[in-house]
N, C-alpha and C positions, 0 to 999 in steps of 0.2 A: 771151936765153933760147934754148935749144937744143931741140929738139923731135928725138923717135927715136920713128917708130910700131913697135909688137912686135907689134900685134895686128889683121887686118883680115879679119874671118872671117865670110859674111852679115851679119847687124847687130853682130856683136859689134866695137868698136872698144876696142884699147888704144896709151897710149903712154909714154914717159919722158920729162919736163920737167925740162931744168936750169936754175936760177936760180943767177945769179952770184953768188959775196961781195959782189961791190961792185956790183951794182942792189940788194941790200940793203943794204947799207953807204948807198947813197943815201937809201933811205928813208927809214933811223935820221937821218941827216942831217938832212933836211927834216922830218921828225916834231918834229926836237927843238930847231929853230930856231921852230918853229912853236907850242911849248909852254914853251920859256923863257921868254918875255914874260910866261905867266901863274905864272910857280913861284914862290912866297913861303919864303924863309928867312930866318932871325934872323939880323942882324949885315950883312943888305944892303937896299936898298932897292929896292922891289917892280919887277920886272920887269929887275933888277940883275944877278942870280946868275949867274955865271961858268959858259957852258955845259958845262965840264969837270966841275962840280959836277954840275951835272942829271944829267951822262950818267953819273954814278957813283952819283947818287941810284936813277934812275928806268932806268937803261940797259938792264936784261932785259924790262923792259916794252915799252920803244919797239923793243926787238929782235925779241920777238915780234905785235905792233901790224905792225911791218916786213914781217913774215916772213908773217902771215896775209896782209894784201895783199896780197902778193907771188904767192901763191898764186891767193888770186879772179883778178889779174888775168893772170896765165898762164892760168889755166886759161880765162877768157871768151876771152882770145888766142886759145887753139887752135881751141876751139869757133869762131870767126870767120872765122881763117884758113882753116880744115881744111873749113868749110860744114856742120858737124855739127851735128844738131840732135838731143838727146838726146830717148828715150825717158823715160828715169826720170831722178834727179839722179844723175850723174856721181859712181864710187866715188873719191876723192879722197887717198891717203896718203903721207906723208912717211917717205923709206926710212931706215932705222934708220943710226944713225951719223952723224946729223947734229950738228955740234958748231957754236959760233957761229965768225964771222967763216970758215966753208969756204962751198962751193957748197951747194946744195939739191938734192936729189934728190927728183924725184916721179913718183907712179905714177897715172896717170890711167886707169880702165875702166867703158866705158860700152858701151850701145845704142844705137842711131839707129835714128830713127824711119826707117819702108820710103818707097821710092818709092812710092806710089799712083799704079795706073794710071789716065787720064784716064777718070771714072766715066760709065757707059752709062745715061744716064737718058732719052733720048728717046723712048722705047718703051714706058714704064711702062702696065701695062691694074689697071687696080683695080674693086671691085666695093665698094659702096657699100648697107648693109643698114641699110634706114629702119621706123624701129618706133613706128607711128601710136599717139599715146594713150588706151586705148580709156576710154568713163566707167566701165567695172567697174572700171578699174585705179583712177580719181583716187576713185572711192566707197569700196573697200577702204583707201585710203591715207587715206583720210579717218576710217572708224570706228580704224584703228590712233591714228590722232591724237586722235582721241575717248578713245581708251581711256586713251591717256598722259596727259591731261590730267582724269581721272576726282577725283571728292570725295569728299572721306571724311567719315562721320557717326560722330558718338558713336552707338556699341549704348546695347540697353538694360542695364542692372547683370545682368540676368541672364543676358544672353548671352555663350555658350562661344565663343571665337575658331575661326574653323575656317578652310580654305584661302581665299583670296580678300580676308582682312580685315585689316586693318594691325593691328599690335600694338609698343607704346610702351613699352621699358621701360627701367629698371637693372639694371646686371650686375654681378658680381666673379667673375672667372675663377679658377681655384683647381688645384693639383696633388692628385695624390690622398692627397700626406698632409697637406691641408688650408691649402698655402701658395700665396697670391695672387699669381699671377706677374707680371710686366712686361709693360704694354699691354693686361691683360686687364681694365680695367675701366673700365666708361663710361657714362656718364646719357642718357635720353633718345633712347635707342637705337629708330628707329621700323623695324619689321619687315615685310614685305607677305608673307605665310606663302604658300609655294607659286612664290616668284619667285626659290629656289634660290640667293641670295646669301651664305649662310651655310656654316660646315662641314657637310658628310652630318652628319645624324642631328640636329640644333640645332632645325629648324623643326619638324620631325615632334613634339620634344617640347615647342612651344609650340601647338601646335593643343589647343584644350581650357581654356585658360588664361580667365578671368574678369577685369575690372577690380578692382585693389586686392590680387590673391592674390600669396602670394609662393611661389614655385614653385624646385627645384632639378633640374638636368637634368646628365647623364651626356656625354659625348661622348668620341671620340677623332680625334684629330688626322691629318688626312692624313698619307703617307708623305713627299710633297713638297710638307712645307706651310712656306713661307721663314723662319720663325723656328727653323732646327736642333733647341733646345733641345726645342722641342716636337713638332716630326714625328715622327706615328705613338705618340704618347702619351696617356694617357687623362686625362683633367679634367672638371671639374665648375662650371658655373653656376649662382650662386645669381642667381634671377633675382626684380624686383619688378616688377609690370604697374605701367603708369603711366595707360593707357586702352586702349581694345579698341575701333575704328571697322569703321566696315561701308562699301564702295561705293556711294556713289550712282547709280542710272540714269546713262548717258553717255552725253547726247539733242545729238545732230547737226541744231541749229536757230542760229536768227542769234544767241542770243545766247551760244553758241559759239565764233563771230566775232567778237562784241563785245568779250567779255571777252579776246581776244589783244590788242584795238585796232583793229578792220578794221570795215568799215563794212557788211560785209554776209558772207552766208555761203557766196552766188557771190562774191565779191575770193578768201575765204578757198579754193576749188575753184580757182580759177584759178593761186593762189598755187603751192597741189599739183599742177596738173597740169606747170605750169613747172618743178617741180623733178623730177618724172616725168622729163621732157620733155630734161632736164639728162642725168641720168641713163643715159638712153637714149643723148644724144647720145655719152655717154664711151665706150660699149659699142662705139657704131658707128667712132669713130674707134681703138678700139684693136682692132679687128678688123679695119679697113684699113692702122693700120701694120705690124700682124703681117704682112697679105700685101704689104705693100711693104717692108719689110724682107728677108722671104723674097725677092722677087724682086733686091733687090738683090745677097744672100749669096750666090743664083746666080749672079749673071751678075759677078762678081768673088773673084778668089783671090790675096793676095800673102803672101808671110812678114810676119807681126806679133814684135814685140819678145821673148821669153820673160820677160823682167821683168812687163812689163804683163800679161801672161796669169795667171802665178802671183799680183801686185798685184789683180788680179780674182777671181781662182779664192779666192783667200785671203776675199777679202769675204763671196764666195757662201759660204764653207765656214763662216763664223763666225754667217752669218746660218741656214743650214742646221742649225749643231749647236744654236744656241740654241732654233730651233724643236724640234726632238730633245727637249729639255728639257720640254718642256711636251708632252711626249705620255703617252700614259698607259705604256706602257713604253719608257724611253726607253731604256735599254740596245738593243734591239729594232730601234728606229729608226736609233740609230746603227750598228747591223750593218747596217742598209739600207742605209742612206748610202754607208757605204763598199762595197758592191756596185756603186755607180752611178758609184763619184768618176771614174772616166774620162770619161761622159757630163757632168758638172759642169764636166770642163777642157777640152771641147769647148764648152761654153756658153761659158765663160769667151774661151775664142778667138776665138768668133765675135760676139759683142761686142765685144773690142776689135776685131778687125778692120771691124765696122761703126763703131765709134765713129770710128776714123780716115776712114772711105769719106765718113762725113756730116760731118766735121770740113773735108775735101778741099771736097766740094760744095758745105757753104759758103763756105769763101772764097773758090772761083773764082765765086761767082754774087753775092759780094756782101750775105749776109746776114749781121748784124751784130746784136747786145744795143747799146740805145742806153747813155748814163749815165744815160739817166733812167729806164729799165728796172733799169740797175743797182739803183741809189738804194733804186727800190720792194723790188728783193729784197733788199737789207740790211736794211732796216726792216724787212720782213717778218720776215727770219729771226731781228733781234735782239729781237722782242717777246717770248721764248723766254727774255730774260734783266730782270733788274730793275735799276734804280738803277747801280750803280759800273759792275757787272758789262755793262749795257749796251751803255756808255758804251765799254769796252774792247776788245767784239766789234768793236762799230763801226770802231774803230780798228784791230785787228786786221785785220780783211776791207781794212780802205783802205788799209794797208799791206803787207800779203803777197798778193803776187799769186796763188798757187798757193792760197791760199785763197779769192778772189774768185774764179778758175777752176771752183774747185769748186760753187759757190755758181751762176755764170754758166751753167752746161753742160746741166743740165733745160732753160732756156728757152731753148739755144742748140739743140737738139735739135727741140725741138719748131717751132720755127721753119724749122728746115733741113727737117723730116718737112711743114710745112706749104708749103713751096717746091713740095716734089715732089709733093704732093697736088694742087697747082695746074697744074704741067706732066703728070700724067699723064690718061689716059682712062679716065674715070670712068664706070661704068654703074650704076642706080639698082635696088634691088632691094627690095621690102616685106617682109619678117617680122614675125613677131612675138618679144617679146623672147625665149622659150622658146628659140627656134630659132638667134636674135645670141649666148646665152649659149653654147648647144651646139654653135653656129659656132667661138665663141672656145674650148674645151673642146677642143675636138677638134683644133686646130690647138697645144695649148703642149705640144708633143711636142718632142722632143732631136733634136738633127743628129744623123744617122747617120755623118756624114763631116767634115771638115773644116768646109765649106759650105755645105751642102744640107740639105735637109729631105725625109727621106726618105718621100714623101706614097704610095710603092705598094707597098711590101714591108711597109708596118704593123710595122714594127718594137713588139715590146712594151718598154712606156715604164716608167722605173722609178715608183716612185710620187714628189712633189715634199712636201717642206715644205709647209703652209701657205698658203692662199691667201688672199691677199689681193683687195680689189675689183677689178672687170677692169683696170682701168686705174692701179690705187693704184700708186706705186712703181716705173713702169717705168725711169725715169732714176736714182731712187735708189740701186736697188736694182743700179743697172747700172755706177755708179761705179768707176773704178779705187781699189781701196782709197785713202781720204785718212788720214792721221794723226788718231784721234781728240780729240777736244774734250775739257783734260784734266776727271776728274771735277768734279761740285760737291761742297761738303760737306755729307757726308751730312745731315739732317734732325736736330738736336738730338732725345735719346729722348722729350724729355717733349713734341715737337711731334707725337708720333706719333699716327696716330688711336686713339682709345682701342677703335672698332671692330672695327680692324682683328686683333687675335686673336680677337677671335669671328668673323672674317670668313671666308673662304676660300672658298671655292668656285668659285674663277673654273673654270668650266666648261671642259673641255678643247675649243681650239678642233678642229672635223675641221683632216684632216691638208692643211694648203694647197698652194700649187704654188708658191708663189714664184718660183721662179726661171724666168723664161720667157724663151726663147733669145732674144726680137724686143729686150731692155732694152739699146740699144746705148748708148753714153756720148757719142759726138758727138765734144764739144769736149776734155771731159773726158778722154776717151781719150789726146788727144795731148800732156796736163801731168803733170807730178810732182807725187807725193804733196804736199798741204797741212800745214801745220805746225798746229801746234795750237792751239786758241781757246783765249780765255780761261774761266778756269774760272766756274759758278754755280753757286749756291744752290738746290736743290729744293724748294718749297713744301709744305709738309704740307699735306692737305686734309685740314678737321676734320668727320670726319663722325659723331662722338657727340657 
């Protein structure tokens, strides 16, 4: 094989690989001594067949079979000899005019990943914001749990349902010239009037409603309400009460406790404040990796890959427009958006460029995902699938590496961020959560540069997508784009909920922040895109 590099420009690497006729001609050789034995034809006796035969039979086959090997294994060649270590997967193409029995010509272009300079961790100063449980918080948390957990009574016949009451009925959804459409109709529908699940105007016209009356109400259909057909259209519910209950008192005593299974009504306080207590904990360490991340992004600058940045940027943007979608004008938002998208490909840069700096730091210090760490996150993530489908992730994730990368690089992350949590100097500080939340608030602000966080010019910040909990998604969300998971099939129509066109309302969430500069990828940063899982099946939830 001949090697000609054409391209050696910062990361950009390219080259020309020629593959001889005859190291293919070899392999057609060896392929077809190696499949003669098993080729069955009439008029010889098995494993007989005259190899001249096969290779007239089956010969463009073994030529190309040849020809692709040929290729993986030039190409691992160079990558070996050359010490390149690809960014992304290496663009790979075979120059036009190749006929069989000539040479090969190929064009190899890639990225390499950057030297990392030997990373400055000895110095790390972190501040550490601890948020005592107070009893007002586990007694509030406590009536909230009271109230979710509330009884409903039959009214009496003569009582009018009004906010507060659960109301049970049957539906049949209708067009306005009186034809019942698809999904619109369902038994047993129970209601809590006042809990906004419904489309605008639905509950307002069951408040009032009696047991046994049969009532028809008016409505029109959001403008982005996910059945097309129906957005922004007007229809009609003939509706049947089925019963009309009232809340019972929602008394905070033991046997409140009991009835979950607990043994008393302090187990049940303790229970809450432990999960308080969780809580809080997540606030606090994503508030100290924000500031150790930040102190990292300072005190280290090298060129990152352009593939990886745009593989990133690309994630952020797809996660960014989808939230766009659910805003109340989305048009709006996405003029936002792209006001900001330079600050979005600075996120994006300095992410990867953290994800390589902590991908470095671990492996020079020796932090490692065991296989039995592994193990647990395939399990984990394959419980997401049922039966066949399972069974094939599984296999899937054990067999592509760039998929187990993907899968491997959250808890590679947080591992490497818990390394350096342990080497740096920690000082302890009390707040209360008010102040850890508006701590972390005020710090998911955009690089001004390259690196930095520009903490004294106050730069004004655009506004972010969607927020999620402090800490939800910061690995996620940080990924170099992987190859999605192809779809499942869709839900057969008749699994649908019968609810679900009466349904709508999902309340628009405030506009979050998702994307917060500190979501470095780690391990993840320094692999190629993942191939794609196997596909599943979505479960209808039947909730008429």
């Amino acid at each position: 094989m001949q090697t000609v590099e054409t391209l050696n420009e910062g990361l950009k690497r390219a080259y020309t690989l020629t593959i001889t006729a005859k190291d293919i001609e070899k392999k057609v050789d060896a392929e077809l001594k190696r499949v003669a034995p098993q080729i069955r034809m009439p008029g010889f006796r098995p494993g007989k067949v005259p190899t001249n035969l096969v290779r007239k039979m089956h010969g463009p086959a073994l030529l190309q079979d040849a020809l692709n090997t040929s290729i993986q294994e030039g190409v691992q060649s160079l990558l070996a000899d050359k010490q390149l270590r690809p960014a992304m997967q290496p663009s790979v193409e075979l120059a036009d005019g190749y006929e069989p029995g000539k040479d090969a010509e190929l064009k190899v272009e890639l990225e390499v990943l950057p030297q990392v300079p030997a990373p400055a961790i000895d110095n790390l100063k972190l501040e550490r914001l601890t948020v005592p449980v107070a009893d007002e918080a586990v007694e509030e948390q406590l009536r909230k749990f009271a109230d979710q957990m509330k009884r409903w009574e039959d009214a009496k016949p003569t009582h009018k349902a009004k906010l507060g009451d659960q109301v049970t009925v049957d539906f049949v959804g209708k067009t306005m010239d009186g034809v019942a459409f698809e999904g619109g109709t369902g038994t047993d529908m129970a209601i809590e009037l006042g809990e906004g699940r419904l489309i605008p105007g639905f509950e307002d016209q069951v408040v009032g409603v009696k047991n046994g009356e049969e009532r028809q109400i008016k409505v029109t259909f959001p403008e982005d309400y996910p059945a097309k057909e129906l957005a922004g259209k007007d229809a009609t519910f003939d509706l049947t009460v089925k019963s009309v209950k009232t809340a019972a008192e929602s008394k905070i005593d033991e046997d409140l406790a009991k009835n979950l299974g607990l043994e008393s009504l302090e187990q049940l306080k303790g229970l809450l404040k432990g999960q308080i207590e969780q809580e809080h904990n997540g606030l606090t360490r994503t508030y100290m990796k924000r500031k150790l991340l930040d102190q990292l992004a300072a005190g280290h600058d090298f060129e990152v890959p352009p593939s990886m940045v745009e593989a990133e940027f690309g994630q952020i943007w797809q996660q960014l427009e989808h939230e766009a979608t659910h805003e109340a004008d989305p048009k709006a938002a996405m003029e936002e958006l792209e006001n900001d998208r330079d600050d979005y490909r600075k996120i994006a840069e300095r992410r990867v460029r953290l994800g390589l700096l902590l991908s470095e730091i671990g492996q020079a210090n020796g932090v490692e995902v065991t296989q039995q760490e592994m193990n647990r996150l395939i399990a984990q993530a394959a419980q997401q699938y049922r039966g066949e489908d399972q069974k094939r992730f599984i296999q899937y994730v054990q067999q592509e590496p760039m998929a187990a990368a993907q899968l491997r690089a959250p808890l590679y992350e947080d591992k490497v961020v818990d390394f350096l949590f342990d080497k740096a100097e920690v000082t302890d500080r009390e707040a209360t959560r008010e102040e850890l939340e508006a701590a972390i608030e005020s710090d998911d602000g955009f690089s001004t540069g390259t690196h930095t966080h520009d903490h004294d010019n106050h730069k004004p910040r655009p506004k972010k997508a969607a927020a999620k909990k402090a800490d939800a998604g910061e690995e996620a969300a940080a990924k170099p784009a992987a190859k999605k998971a192809p779809a499942k099939k869709a839900a057969a129509k008749d699994e649908a909920p019968a609810e679900e066109a009466a349904k709508p309302a999902a309340k628009k969430a405030p506009a979050k922040k998702a994307v917060a500069k500190d979501e470095a990828p780690a391990e993840e940063a320094a692999k190629p895109a993942a191939k794609k899982a196997p596909a599943k099946k979505p479960v209808a939830k039947k909730e008429g």
